[in-house]
C-alpha positions in Angstrom: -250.3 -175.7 -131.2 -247.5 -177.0 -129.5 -244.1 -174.9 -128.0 -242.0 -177.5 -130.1 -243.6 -177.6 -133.0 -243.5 -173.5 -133.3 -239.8 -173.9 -132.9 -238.9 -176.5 -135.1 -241.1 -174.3 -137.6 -238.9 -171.3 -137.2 -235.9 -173.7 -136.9 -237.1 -174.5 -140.6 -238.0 -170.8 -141.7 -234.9 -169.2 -140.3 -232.4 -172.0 -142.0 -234.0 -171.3 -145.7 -234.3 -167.6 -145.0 -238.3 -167.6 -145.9 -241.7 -168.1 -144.5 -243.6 -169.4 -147.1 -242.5 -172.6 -148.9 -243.6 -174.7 -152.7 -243.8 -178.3 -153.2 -241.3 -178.1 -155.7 -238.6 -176.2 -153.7 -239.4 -178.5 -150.5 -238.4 -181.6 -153.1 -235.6 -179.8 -154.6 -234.7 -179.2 -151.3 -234.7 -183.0 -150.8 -233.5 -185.0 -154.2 -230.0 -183.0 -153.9 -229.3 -183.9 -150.6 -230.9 -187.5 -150.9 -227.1 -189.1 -150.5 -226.9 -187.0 -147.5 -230.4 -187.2 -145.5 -231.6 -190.7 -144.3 -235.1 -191.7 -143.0 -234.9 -191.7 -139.0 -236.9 -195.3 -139.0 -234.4 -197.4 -140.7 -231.1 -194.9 -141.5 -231.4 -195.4 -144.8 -230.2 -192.7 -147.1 -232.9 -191.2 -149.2 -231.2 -192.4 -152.3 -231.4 -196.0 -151.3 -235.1 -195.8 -150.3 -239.1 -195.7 -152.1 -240.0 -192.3 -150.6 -242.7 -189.6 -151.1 -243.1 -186.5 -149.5 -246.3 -185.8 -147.6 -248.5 -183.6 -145.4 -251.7 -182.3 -143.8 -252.7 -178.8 -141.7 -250.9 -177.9 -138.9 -250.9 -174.7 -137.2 -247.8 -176.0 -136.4 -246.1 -176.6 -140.2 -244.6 -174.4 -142.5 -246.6 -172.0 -145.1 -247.1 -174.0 -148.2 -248.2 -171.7 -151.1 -249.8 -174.4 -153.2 -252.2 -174.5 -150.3 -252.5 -170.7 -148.8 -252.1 -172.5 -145.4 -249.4 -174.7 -143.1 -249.0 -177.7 -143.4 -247.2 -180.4 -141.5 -244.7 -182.1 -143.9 -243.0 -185.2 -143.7 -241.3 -187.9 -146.1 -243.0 -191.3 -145.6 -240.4 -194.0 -146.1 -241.8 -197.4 -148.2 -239.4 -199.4 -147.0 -239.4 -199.0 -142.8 -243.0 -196.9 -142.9 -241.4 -193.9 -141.0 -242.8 -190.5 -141.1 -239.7 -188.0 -141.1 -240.7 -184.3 -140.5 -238.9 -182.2 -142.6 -237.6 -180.1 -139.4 -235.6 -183.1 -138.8 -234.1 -183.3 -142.6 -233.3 -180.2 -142.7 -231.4 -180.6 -139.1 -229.6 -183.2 -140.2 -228.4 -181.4 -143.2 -227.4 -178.3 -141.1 -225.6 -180.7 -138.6 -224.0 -182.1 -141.9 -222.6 -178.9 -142.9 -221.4 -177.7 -139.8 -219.3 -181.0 -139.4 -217.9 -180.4 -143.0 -216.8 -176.9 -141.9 -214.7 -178.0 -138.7 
């Protein structure tokens, strides 16, 4: 496992106040904030892209409970083939926020 990958874990743990994660609150997570998050391939919002969400074992991922184990997960964009972590979402949504604040 790599130092960055344990952090952006964390970075992902501490922001939803949780260590162990569904599918379905992952996707929730990501279909209200589709106008706001964009793939980091192409910038495209979420909205105006084909995406699914993704993603395989990683001692590295988050704790997903469908699977008692973590898992690396991403959104794979159809239209640019880009695989966004969900870390990176989920910073762009904080960066977002705090921009909305000031």
């Amino acid at each position: 496992m790599r130092w960055s990958d344990c952090m952006n874990t964390k970075f992902v743990e501490e922001f939803f106040g949780k260590r162990e994660f569904s599918r379905d609150e992952i996707l929730k997570f990501l279909t209200e904030n589709n106008e706001k998050l964009k793939c980091v391939g192409c910038g495209r919002s979420l909205i105006d892209t084909i995406w699914y969400l993704d993603h395989y074992p990683h001692d590295g991922g988050i704790y997903l409970k469908e699977y008692g184990r973590r898992m690396w997960v991403y959104i794979h964009c159809e239209k640019c083939g880009y695989e966004t972590a969900l870390w990176k979402l989920v910073r762009q949504y904080e960066v977002l926020e705090t921009r909305k604040r000031m």
